[in-house]
C-alpha positions in Angstrom: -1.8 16.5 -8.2 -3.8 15.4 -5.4 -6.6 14.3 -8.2 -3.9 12.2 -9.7 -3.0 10.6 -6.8 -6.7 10.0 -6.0 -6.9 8.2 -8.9 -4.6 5.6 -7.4 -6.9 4.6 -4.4 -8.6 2.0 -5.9 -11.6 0.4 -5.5 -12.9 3.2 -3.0 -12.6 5.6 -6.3 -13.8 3.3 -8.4 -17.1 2.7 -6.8 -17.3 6.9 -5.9 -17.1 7.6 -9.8 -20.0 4.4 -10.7 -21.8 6.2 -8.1 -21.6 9.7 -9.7 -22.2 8.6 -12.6 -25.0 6.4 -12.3 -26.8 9.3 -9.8 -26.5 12.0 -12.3 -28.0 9.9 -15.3 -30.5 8.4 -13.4 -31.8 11.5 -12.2 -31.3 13.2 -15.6 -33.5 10.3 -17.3 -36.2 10.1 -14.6 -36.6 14.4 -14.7 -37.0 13.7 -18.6 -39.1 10.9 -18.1 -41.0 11.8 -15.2 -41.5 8.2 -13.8 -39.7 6.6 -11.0 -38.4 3.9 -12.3 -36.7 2.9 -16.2 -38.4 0.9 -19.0 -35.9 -0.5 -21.3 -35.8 1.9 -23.8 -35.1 5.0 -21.1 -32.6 2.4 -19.6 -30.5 1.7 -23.1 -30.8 5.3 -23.1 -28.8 5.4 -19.7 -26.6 3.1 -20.9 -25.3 5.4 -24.1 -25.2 8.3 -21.4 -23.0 6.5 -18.3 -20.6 4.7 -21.6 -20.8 8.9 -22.5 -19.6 9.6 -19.6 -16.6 6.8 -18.5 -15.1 7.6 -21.7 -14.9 11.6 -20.8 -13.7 10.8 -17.0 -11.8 7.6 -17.0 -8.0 7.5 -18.5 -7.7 4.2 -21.0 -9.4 3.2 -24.5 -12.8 4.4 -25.8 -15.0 2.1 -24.6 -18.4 0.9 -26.9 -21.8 0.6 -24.9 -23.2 -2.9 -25.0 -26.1 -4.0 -27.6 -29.6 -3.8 -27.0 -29.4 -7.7 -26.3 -27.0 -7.6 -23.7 -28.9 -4.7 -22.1 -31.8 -6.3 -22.1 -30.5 -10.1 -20.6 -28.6 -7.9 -17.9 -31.9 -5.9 -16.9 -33.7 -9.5 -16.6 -30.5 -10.0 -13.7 -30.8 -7.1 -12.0 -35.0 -6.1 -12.1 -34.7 -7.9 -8.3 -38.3 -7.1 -8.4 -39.2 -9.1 -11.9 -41.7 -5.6 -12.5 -40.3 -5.1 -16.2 -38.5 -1.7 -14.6 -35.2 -0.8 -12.8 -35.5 1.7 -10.0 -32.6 3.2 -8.2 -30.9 1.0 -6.6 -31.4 -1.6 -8.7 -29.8 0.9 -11.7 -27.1 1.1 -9.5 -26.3 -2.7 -9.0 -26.9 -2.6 -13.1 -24.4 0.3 -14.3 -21.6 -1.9 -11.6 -22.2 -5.3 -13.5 -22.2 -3.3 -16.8 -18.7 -1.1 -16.2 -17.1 -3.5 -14.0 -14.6 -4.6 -17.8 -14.1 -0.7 -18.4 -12.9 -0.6 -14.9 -10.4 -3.3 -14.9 -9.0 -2.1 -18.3 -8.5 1.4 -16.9 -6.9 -0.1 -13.3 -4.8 -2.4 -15.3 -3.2 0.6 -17.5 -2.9 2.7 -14.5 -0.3 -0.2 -12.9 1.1 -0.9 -16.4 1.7 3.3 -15.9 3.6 3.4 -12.4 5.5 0.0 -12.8 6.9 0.8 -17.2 7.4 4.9 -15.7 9.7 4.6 -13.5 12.0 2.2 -15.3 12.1 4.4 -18.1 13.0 7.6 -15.9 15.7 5.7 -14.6 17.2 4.6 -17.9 16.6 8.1 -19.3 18.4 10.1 -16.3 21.5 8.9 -17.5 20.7 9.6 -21.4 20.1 13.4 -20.5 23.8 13.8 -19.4 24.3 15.5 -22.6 21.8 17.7 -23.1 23.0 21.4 -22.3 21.5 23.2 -19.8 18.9 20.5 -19.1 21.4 17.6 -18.2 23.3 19.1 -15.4 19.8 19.9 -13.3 18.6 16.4 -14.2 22.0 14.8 -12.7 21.1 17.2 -9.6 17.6 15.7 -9.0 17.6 12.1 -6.7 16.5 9.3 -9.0 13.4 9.0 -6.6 12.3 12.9 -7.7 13.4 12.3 -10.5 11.7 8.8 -11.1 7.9 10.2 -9.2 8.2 13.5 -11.4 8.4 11.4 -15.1 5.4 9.2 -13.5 3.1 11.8 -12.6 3.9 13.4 -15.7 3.0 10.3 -17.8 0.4 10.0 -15.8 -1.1 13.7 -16.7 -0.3 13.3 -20.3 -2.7 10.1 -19.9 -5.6 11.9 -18.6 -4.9 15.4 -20.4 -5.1 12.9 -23.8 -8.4 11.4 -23.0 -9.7 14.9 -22.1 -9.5 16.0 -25.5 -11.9 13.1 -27.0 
C-alpha cells in the first residue's frame, strides 16, 4: 500500500523514478560502451531502453520512443557543451525533456483514478444491498472505508495490469 500511496506524491516521485531510470541506463550503456560520454547512436540506444523501462514501471498507455530525428534535434538542445556527445548530467536534463508527455499522461490518469473511484463506490454501495452475504458487510463499512478501499483497489488493478505487458 504504502507504494501506492507513494505514487500519489507527485512531482518529488516523478523526478526519483527519471532519476533511476536514467542512472541505471546510463551506466548500463557507458559499461557496454566503455566511454564516458554518449554518441548518438549509444544515446537512441538509451532512448529505446529508458521508453523500455516507463512502460514496465509507470501505470497508463504504452508509450512509443521518439524517432531518430527527434532524438537527434533534442541532443543538439541539451549537448550544453556543443562536443557532439551527452555526458551525465546532461543525459539527465535530456531523458526529463524527453519523458516529461509520458509523465503528464500518467499524473493525469492517476487524478482521473481518485476523483471517477470514489464516485463510483459511492453509487455502488447502495447497489450491493442485495447481494447475499456480501451486501450486509458492505452496508456495515462507512462510505469513507468504503469509498478509499474501491480506490486503492482500482488503483492496484491499474498497476497489476501494466505489470503484465
Amino acid at each position: 500500500m504504502g507504494q501506492i500511496l507513494d505514487k500519489f506524491h507527485g512531482k518529488q516521485w516523478r523526478e526519483k523514478q527519471i532519476r533511476i531510470i536514467t542512472d541505471k541506463v546510463y551506466e548500463r550503456i557507458k559499461s557496454q560502451s566503455g566511454n564516458s560520454n554518449l554518441s548518438f547512436e549509444e544515446l537512441y540506444i538509451a532512448v529505446l531502453l529508458i521508453y523500455n523501462d516507463i512502460n514496465k514501471r509507470l501505470p497508463g498507455p504504452h508509450f512509443d520512443p521518439p524517432s531518430k530525428d527527434e532524438v537527434r534535434v533534442l541532443m543538439e538542445e541539451c549537448d550544453i557543451n556543443s562536443d557532439g556527445e551527452i555526458n551525465h548530467e546532461e543525459f539527465v536534463k535530456f531523458v526529463k525533456k524527453l519523458t516529461a508527455d509520458a509523465f503528464v499522461v500518467v499524473s493525469q490518469g492517476l487524478i482521473i483514478t481518485l476523483l471517477v473511484a470514489p464516485t463510483v463506490a459511492a453509487a455502488t454501495k447502495k447497489a450491493t444491498e442485495g447481494v447475499p452475504g456480501v451486501g450486509k458487510v458492505i452496508q456495515k463499512l462507512p462510505a469513507s472505508i468504503y469509498a478509499s478501499l474501491v480506490t486503492l483497489a482500482i488503483v492496484w488493478f491499474q498497476t497489476s495490469t501494466q505489470d503484465n505487458y
